[in-house]
Structures are given as C-alpha cells and as structure tokens.
mmCIF file of the N, C-alpha and C atoms, coordinates in Angstrom:
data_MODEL
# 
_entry.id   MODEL 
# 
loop_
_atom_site.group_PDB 
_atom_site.id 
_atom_site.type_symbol 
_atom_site.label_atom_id 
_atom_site.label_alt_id 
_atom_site.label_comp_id 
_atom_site.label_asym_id 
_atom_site.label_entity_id 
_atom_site.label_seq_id 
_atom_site.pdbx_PDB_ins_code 
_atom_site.Cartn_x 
_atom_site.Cartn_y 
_atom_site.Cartn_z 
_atom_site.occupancy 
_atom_site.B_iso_or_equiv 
_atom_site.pdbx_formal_charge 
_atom_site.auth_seq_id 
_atom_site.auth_comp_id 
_atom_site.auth_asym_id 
_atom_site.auth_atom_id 
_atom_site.pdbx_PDB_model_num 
ATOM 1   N N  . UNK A 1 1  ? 12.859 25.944 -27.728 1.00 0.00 ? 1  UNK A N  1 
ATOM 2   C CA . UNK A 1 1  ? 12.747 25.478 -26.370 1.00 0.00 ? 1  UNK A CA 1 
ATOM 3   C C  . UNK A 1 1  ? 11.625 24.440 -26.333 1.00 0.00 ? 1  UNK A C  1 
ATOM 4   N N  . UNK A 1 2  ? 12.226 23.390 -25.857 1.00 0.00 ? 2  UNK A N  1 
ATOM 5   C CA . UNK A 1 2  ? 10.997 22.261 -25.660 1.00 0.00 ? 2  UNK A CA 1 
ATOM 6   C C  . UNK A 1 2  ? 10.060 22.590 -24.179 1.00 0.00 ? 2  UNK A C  1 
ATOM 7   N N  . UNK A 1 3  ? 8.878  22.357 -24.682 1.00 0.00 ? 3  UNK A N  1 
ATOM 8   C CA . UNK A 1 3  ? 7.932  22.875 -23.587 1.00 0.00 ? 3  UNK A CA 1 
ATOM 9   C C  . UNK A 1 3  ? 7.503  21.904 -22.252 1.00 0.00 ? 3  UNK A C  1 
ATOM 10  N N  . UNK A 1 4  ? 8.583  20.652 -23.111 1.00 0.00 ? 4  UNK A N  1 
ATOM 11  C CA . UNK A 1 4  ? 8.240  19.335 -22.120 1.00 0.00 ? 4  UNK A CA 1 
ATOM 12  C C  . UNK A 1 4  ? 9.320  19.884 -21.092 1.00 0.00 ? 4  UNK A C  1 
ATOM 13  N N  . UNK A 1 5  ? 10.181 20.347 -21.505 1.00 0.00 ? 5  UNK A N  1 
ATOM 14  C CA . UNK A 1 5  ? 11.401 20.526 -20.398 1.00 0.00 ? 5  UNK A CA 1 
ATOM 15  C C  . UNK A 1 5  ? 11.130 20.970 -18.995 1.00 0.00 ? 5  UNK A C  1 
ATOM 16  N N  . UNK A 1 6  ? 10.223 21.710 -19.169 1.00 0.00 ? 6  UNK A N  1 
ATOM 17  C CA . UNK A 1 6  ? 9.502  22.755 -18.239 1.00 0.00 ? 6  UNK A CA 1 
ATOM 18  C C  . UNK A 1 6  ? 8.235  22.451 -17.659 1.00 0.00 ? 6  UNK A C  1 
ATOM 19  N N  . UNK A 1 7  ? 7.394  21.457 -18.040 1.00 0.00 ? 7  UNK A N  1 
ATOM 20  C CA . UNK A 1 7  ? 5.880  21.351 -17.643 1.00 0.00 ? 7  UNK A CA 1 
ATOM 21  C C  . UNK A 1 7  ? 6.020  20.012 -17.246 1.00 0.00 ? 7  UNK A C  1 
ATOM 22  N N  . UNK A 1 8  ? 5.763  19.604 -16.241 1.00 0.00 ? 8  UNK A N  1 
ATOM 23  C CA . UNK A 1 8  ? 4.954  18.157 -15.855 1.00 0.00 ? 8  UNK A CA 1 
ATOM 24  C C  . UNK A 1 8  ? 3.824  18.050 -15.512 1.00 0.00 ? 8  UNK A C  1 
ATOM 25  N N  . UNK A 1 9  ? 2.848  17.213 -15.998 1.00 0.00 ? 9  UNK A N  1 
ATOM 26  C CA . UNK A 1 9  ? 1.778  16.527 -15.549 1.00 0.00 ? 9  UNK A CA 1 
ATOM 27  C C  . UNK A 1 9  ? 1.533  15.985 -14.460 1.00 0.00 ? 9  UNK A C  1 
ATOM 28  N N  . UNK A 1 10 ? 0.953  17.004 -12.857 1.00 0.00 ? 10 UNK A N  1 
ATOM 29  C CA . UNK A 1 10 ? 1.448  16.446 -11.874 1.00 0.00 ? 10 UNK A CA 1 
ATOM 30  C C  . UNK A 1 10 ? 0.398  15.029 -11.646 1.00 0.00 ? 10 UNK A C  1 
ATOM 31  N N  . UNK A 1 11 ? -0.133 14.991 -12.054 1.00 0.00 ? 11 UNK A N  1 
ATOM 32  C CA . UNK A 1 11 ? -1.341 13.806 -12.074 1.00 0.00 ? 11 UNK A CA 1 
ATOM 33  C C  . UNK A 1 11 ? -1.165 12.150 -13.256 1.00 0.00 ? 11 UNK A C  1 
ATOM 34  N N  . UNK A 1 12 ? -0.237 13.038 -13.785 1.00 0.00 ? 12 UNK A N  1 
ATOM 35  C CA . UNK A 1 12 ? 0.933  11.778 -14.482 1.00 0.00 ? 12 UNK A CA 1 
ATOM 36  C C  . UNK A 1 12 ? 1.454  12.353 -14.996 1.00 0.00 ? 12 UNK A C  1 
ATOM 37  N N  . UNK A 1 13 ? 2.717  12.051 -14.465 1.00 0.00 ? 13 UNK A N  1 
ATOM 38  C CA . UNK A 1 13 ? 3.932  12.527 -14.797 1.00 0.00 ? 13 UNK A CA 1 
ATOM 39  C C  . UNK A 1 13 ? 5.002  11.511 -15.660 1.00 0.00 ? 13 UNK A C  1 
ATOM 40  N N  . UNK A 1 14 ? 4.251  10.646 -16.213 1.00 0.00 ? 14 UNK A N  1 
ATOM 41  C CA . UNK A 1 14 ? 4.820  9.380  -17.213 1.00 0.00 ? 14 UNK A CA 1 
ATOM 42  C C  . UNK A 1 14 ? 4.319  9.960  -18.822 1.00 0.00 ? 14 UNK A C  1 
ATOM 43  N N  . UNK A 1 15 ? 3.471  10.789 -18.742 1.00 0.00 ? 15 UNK A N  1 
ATOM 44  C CA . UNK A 1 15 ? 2.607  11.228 -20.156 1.00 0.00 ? 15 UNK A CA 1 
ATOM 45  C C  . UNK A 1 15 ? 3.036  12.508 -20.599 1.00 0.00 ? 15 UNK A C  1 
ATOM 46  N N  . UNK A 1 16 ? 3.487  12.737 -21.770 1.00 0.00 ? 16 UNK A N  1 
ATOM 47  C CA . UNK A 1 16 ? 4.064  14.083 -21.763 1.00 0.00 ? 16 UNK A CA 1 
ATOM 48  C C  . UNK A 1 16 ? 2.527  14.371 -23.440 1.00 0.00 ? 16 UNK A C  1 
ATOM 49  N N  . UNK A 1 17 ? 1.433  14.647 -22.736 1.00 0.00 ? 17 UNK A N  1 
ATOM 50  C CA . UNK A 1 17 ? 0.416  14.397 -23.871 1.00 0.00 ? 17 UNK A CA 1 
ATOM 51  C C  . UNK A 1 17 ? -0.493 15.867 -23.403 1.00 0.00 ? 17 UNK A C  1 
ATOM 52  N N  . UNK A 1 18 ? -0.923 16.360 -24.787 1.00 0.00 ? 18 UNK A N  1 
ATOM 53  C CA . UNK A 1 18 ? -2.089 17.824 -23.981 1.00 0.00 ? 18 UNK A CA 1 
ATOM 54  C C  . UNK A 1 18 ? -3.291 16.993 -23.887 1.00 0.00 ? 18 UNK A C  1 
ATOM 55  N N  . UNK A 1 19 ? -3.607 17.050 -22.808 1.00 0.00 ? 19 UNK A N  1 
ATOM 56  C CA . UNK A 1 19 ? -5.256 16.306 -22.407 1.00 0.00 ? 19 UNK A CA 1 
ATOM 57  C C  . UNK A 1 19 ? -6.489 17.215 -22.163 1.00 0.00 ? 19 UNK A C  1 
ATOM 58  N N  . UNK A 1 20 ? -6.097 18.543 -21.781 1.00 0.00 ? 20 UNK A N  1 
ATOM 59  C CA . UNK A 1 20 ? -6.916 19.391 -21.674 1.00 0.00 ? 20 UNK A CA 1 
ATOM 60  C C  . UNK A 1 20 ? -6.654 21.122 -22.099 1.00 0.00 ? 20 UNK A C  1 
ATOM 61  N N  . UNK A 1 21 ? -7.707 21.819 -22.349 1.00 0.00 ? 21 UNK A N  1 
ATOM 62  C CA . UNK A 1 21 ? -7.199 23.142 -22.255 1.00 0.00 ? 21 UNK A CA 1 
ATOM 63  C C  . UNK A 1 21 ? -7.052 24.221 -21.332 1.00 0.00 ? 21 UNK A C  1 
ATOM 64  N N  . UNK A 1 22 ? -6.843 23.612 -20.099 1.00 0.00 ? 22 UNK A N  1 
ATOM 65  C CA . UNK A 1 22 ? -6.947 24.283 -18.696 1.00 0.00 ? 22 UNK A CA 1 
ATOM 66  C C  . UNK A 1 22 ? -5.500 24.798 -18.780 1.00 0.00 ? 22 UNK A C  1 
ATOM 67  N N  . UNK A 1 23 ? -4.122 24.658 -19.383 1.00 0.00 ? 23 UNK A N  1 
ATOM 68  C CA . UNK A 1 23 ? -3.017 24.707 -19.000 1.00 0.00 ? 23 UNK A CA 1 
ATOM 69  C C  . UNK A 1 23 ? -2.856 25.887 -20.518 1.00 0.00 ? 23 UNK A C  1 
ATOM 70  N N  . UNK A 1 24 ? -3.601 26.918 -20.123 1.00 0.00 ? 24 UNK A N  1 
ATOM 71  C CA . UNK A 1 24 ? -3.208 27.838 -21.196 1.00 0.00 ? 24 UNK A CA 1 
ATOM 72  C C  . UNK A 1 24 ? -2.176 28.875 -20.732 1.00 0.00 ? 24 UNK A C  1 
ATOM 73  N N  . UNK A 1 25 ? -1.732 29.071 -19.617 1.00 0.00 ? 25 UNK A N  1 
ATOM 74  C CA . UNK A 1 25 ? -0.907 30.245 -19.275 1.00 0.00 ? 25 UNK A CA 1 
ATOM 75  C C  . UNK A 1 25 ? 0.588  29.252 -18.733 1.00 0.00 ? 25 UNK A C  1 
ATOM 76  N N  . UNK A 1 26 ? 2.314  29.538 -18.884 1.00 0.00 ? 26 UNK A N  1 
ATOM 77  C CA . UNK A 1 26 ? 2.773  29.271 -18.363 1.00 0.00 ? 26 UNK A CA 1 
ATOM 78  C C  . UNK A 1 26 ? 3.084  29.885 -16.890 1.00 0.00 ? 26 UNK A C  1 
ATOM 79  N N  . UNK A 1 27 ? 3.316  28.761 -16.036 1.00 0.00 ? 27 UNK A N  1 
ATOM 80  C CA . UNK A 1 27 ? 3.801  29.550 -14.851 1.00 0.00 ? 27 UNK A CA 1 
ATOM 81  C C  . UNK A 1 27 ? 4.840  29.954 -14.615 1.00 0.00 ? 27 UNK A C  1 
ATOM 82  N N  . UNK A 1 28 ? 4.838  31.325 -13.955 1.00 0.00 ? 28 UNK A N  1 
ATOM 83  C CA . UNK A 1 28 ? 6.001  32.508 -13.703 1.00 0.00 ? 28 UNK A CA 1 
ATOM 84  C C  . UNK A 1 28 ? 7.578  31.794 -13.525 1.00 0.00 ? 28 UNK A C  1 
ATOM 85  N N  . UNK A 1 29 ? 7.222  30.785 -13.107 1.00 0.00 ? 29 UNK A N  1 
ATOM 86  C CA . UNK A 1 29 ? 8.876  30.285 -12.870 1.00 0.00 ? 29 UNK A CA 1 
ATOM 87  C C  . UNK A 1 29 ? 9.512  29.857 -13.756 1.00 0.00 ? 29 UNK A C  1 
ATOM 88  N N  . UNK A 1 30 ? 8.807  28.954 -14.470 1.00 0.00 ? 30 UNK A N  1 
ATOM 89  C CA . UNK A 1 30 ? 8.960  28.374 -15.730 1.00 0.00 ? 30 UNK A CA 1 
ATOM 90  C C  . UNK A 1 30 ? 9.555  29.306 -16.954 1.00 0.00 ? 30 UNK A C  1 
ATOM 91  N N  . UNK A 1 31 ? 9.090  30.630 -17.156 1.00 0.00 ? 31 UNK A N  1 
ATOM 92  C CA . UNK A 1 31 ? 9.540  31.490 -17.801 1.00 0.00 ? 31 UNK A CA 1 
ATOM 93  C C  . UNK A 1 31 ? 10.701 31.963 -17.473 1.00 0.00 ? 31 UNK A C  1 
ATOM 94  N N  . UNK A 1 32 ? 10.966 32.342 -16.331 1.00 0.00 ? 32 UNK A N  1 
ATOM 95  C CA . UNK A 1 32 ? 12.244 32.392 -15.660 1.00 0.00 ? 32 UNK A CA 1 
ATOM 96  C C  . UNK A 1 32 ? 13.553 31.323 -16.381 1.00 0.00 ? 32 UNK A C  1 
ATOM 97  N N  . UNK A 1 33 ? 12.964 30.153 -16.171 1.00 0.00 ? 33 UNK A N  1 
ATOM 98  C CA . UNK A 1 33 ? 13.897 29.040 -16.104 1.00 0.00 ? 33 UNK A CA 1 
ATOM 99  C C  . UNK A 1 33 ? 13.788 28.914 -17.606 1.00 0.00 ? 33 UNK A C  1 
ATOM 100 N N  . UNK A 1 34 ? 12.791 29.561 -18.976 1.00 0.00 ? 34 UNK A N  1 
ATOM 101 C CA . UNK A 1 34 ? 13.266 29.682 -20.122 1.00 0.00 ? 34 UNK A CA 1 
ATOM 102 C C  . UNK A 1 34 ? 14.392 30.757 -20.496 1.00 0.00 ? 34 UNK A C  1 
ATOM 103 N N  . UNK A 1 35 ? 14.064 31.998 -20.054 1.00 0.00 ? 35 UNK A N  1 
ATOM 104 C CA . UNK A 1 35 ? 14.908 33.062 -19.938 1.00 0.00 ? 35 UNK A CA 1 
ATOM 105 C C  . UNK A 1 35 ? 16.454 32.881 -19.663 1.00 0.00 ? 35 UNK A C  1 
ATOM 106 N N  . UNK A 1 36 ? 16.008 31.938 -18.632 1.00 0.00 ? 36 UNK A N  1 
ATOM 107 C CA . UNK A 1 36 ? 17.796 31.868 -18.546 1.00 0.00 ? 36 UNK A CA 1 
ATOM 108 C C  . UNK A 1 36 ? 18.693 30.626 -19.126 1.00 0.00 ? 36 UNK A C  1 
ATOM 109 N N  . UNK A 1 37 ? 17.530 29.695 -19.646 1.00 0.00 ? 37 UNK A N  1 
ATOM 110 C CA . UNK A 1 37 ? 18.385 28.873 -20.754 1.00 0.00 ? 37 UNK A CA 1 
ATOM 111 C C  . UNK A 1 37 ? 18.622 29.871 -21.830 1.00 0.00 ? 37 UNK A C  1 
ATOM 112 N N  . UNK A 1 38 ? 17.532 30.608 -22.387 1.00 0.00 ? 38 UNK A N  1 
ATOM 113 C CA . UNK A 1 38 ? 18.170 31.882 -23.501 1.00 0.00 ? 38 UNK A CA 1 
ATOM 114 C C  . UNK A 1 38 ? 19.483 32.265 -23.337 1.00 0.00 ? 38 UNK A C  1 
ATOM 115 N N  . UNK A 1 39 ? 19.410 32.576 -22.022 1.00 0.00 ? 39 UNK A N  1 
ATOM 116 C CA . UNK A 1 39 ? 20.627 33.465 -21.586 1.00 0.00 ? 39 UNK A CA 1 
ATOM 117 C C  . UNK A 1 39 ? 21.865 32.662 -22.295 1.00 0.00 ? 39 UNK A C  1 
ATOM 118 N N  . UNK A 1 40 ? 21.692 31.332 -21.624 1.00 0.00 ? 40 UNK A N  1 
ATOM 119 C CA . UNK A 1 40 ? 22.658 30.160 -21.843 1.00 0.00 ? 40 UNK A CA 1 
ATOM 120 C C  . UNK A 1 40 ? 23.242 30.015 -23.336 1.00 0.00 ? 40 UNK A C  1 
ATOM 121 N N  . UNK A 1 41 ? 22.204 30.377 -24.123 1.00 0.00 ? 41 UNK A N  1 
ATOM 122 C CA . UNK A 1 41 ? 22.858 30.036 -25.369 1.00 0.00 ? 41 UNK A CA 1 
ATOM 123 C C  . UNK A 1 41 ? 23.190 30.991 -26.293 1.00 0.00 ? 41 UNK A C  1 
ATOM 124 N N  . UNK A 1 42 ? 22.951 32.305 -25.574 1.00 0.00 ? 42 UNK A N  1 
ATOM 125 C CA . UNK A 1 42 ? 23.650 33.355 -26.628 1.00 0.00 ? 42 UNK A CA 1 
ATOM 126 C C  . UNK A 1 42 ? 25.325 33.701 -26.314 1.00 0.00 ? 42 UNK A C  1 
ATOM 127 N N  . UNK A 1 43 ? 25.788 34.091 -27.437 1.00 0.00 ? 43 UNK A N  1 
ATOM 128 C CA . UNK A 1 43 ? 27.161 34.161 -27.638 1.00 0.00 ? 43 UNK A CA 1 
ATOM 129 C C  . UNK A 1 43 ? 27.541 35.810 -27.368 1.00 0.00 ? 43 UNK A C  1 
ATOM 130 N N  . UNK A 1 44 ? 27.109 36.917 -27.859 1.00 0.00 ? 44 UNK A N  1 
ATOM 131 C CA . UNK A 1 44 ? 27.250 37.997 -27.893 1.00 0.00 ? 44 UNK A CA 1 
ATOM 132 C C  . UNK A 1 44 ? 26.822 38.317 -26.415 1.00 0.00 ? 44 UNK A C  1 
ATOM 133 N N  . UNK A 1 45 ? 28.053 39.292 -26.016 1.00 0.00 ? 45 UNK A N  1 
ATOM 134 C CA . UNK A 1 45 ? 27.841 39.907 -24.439 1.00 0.00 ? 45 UNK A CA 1 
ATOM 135 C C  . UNK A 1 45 ? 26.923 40.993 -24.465 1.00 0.00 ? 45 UNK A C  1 
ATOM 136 N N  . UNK A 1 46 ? 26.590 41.619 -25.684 1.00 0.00 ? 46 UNK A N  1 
ATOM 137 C CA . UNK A 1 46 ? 25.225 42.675 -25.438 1.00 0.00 ? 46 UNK A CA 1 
ATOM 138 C C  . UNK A 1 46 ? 24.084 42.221 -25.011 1.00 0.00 ? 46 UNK A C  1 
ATOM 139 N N  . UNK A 1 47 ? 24.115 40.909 -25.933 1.00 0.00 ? 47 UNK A N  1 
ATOM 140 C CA . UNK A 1 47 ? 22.918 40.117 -25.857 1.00 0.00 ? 47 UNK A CA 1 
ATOM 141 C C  . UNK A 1 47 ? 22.815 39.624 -24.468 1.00 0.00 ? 47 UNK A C  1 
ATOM 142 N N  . UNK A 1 48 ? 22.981 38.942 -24.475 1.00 0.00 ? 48 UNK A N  1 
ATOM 143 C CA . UNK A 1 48 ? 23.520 38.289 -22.603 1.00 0.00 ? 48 UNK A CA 1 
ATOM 144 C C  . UNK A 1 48 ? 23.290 39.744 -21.953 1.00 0.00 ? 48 UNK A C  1 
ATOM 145 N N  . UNK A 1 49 ? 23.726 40.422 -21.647 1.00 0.00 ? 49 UNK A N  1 
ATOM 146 C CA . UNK A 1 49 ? 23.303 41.868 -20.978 1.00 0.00 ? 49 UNK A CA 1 
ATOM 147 C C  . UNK A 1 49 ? 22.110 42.115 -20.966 1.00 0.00 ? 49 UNK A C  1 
ATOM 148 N N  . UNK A 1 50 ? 21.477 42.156 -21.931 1.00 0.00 ? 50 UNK A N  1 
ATOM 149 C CA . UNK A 1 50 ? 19.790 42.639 -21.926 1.00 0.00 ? 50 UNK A CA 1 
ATOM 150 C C  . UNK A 1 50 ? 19.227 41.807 -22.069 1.00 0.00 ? 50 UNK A C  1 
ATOM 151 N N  . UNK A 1 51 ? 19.497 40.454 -22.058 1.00 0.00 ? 51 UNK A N  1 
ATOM 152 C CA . UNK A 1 51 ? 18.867 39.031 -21.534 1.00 0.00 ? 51 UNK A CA 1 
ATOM 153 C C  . UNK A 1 51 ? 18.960 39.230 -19.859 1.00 0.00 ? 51 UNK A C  1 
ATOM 154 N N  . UNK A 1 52 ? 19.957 39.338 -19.360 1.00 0.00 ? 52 UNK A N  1 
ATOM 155 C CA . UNK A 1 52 ? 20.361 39.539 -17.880 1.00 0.00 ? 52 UNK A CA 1 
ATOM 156 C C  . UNK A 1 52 ? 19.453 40.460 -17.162 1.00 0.00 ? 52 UNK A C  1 
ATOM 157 N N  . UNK A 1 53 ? 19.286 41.664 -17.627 1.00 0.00 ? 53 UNK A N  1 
ATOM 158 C CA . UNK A 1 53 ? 18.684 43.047 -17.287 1.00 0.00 ? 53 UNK A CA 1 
ATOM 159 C C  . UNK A 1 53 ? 17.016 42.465 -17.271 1.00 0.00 ? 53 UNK A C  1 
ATOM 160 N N  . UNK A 1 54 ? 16.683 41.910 -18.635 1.00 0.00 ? 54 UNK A N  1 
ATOM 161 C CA . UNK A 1 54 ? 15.391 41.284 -18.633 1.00 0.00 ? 54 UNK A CA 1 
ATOM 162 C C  . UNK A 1 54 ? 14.721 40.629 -17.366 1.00 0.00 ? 54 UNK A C  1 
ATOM 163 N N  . UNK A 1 55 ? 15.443 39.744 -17.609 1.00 0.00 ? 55 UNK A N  1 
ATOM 164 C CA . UNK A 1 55 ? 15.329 38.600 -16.571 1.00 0.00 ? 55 UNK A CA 1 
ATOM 165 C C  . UNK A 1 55 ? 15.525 39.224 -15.299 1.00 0.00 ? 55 UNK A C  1 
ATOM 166 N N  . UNK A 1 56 ? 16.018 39.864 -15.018 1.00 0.00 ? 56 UNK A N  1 
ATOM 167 C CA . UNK A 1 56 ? 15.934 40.357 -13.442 1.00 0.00 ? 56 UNK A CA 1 
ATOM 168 C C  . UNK A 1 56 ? 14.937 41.158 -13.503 1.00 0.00 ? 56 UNK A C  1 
ATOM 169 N N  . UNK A 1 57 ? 14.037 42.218 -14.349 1.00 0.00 ? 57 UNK A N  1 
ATOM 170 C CA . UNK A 1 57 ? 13.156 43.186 -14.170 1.00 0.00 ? 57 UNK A CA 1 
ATOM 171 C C  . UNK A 1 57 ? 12.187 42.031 -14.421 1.00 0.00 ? 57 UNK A C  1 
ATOM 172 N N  . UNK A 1 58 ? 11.662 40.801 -14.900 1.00 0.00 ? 58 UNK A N  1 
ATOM 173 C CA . UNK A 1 58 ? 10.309 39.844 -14.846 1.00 0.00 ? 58 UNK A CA 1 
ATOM 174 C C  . UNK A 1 58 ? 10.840 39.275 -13.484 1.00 0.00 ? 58 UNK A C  1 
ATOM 175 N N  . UNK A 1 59 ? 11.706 38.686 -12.709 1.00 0.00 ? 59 UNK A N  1 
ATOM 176 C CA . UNK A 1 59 ? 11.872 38.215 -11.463 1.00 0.00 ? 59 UNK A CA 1 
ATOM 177 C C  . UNK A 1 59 ? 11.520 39.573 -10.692 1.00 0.00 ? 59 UNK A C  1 
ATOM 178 N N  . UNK A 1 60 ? 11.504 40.667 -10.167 1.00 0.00 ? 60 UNK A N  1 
ATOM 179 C CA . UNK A 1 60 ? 11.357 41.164 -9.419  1.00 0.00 ? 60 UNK A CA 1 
ATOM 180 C C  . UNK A 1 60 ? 9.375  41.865 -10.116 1.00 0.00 ? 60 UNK A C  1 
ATOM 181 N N  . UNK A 1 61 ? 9.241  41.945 -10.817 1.00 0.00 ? 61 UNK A N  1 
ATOM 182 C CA . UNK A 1 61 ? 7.646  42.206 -11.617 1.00 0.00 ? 61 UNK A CA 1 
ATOM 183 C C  . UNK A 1 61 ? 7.184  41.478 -11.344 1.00 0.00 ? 61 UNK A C  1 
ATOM 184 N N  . UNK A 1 62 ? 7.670  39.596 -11.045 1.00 0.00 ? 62 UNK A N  1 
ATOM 185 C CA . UNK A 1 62 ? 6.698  38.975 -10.587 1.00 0.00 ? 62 UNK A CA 1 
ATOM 186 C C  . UNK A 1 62 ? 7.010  38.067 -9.371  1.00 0.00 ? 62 UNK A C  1 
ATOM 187 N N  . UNK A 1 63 ? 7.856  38.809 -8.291  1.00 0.00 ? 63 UNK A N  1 
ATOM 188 C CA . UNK A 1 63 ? 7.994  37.987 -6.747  1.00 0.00 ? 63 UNK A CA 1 
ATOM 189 C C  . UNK A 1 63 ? 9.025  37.009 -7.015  1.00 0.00 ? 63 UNK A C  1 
ATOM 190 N N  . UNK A 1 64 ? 9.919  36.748 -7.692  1.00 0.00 ? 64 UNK A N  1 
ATOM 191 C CA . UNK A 1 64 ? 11.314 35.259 -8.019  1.00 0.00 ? 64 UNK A CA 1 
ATOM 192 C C  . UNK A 1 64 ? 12.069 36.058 -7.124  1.00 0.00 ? 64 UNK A C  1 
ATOM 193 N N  . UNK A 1 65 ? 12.839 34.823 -6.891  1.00 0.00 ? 65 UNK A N  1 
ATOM 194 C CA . UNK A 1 65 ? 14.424 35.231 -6.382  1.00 0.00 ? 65 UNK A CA 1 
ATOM 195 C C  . UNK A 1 65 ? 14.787 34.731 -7.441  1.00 0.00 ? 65 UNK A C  1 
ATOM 196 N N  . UNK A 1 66 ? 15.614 35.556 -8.121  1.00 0.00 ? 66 UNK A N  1 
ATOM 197 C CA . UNK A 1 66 ? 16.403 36.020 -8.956  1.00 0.00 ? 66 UNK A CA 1 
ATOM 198 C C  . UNK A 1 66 ? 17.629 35.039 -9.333  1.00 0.00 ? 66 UNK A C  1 
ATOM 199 N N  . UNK A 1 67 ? 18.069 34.862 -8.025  1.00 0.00 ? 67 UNK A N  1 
ATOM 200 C CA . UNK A 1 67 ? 19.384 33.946 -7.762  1.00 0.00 ? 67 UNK A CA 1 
ATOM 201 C C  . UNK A 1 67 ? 19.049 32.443 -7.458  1.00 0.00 ? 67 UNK A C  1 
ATOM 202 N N  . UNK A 1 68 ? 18.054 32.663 -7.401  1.00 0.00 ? 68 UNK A N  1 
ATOM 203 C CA . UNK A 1 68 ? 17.044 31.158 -6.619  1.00 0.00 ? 68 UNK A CA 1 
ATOM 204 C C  . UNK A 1 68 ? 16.143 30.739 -7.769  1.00 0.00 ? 68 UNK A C  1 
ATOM 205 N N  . UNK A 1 69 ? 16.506 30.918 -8.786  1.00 0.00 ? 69 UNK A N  1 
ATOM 206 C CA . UNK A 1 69 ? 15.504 30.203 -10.191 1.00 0.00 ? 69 UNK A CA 1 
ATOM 207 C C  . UNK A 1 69 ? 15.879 28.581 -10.320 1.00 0.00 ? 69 UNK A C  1 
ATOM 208 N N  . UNK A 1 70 ? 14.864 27.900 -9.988  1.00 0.00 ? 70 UNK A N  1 
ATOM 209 C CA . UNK A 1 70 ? 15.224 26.433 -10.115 1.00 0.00 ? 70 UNK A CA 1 
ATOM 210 C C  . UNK A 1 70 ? 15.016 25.679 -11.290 1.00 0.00 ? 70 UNK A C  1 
ATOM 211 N N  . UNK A 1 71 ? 16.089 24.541 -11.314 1.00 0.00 ? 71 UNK A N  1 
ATOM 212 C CA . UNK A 1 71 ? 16.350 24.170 -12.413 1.00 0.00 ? 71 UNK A CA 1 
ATOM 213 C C  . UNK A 1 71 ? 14.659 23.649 -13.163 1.00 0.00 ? 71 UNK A C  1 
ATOM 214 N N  . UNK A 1 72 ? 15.015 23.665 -14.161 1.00 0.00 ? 72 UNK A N  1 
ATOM 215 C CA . UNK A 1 72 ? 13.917 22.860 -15.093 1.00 0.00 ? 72 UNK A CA 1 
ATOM 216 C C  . UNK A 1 72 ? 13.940 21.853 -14.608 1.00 0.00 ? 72 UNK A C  1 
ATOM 217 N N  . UNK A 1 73 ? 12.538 20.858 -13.967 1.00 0.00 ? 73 UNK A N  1 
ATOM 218 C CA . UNK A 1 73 ? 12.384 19.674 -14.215 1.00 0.00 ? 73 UNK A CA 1 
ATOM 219 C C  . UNK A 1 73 ? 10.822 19.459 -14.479 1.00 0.00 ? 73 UNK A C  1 
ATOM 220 N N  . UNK A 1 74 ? 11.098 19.641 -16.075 1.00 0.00 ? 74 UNK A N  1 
ATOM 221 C CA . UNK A 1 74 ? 9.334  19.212 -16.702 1.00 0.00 ? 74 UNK A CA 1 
ATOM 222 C C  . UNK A 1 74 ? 9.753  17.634 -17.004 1.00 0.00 ? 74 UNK A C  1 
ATOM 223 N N  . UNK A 1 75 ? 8.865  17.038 -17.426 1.00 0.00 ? 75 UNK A N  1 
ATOM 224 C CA . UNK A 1 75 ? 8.446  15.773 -18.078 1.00 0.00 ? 75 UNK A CA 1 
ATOM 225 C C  . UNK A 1 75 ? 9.789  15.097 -18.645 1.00 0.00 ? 75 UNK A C  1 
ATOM 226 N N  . UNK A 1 76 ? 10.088 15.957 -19.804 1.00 0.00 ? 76 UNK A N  1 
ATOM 227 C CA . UNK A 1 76 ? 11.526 15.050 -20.849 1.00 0.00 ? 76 UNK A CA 1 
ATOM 228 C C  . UNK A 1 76 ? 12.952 15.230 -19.717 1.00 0.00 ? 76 UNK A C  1 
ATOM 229 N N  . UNK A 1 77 ? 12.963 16.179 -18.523 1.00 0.00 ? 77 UNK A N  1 
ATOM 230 C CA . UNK A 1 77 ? 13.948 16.211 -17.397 1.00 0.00 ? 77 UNK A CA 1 
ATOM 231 C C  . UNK A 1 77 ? 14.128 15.217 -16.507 1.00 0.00 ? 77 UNK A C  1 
ATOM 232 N N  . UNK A 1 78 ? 12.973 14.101 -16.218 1.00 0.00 ? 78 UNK A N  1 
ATOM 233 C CA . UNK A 1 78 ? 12.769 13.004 -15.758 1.00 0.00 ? 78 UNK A CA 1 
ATOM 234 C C  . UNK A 1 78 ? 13.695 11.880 -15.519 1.00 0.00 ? 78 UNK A C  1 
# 
C-alpha cells in the first residue's frame, strides 16, 4: 500500500516529501480506507470475511461510519 495514496500535505499538497517527524501516527480514517482496499484485493471469501468483521469492529472502536468510509485522496490521488 502506497502511503502517498492516503496522506496529503495540507500545507502543500504538490510535495509528496517527509519534512518533519510530527506525522508519526496514521489517522483513524485512513486506516479504514487501507483496510478496505485490503479487502479489495483478496480473492478467498474467508479472507474477505474476517477482513469485513475486522474492519467493522476498528470502525465502531474508533467512531467511523462504517458505510461512510471515504475514498482515499492522499497526494499520488490528486
């Protein structure tokens, strides 16, 4: 998973560069919106199942709508 997909630089958003170490934690949504590209690319329906199950027990652990996960638009989404 590219990490540009997901993060923009809201202070420039033309630079996809680490400038500082303030951006050590991702934010909650963002994980979401990795989770369910995961989801996206597995083939096996078990898998997908407890990708599914996952992902709904971190959306409700951390306040998401579930159904309301918005698309990725980091930096390389531009």
């Amino acid at each position: 998973m590219l990490f540009w997909n997901y993060y923009i630089n809201k202070n420039h958003p033309h630079r996809t560069t680490w400038n500082s170490g303030k951006y050590r934690y991702f934010d909650n949504v963002w994980i979401a919106q990795i989770l369910k590209d995961i989801i996206a690319l597995k083939t096996d329906e078990e898998q997908i199942k407890d990708a599914n199950k996952f992902l709904e027990y971190f959306c409700q652990m951390n306040a998401l709508d579930f159904n309301n996960i918005p698309e990725a638009n980091g930096a390389l989404k531009q």
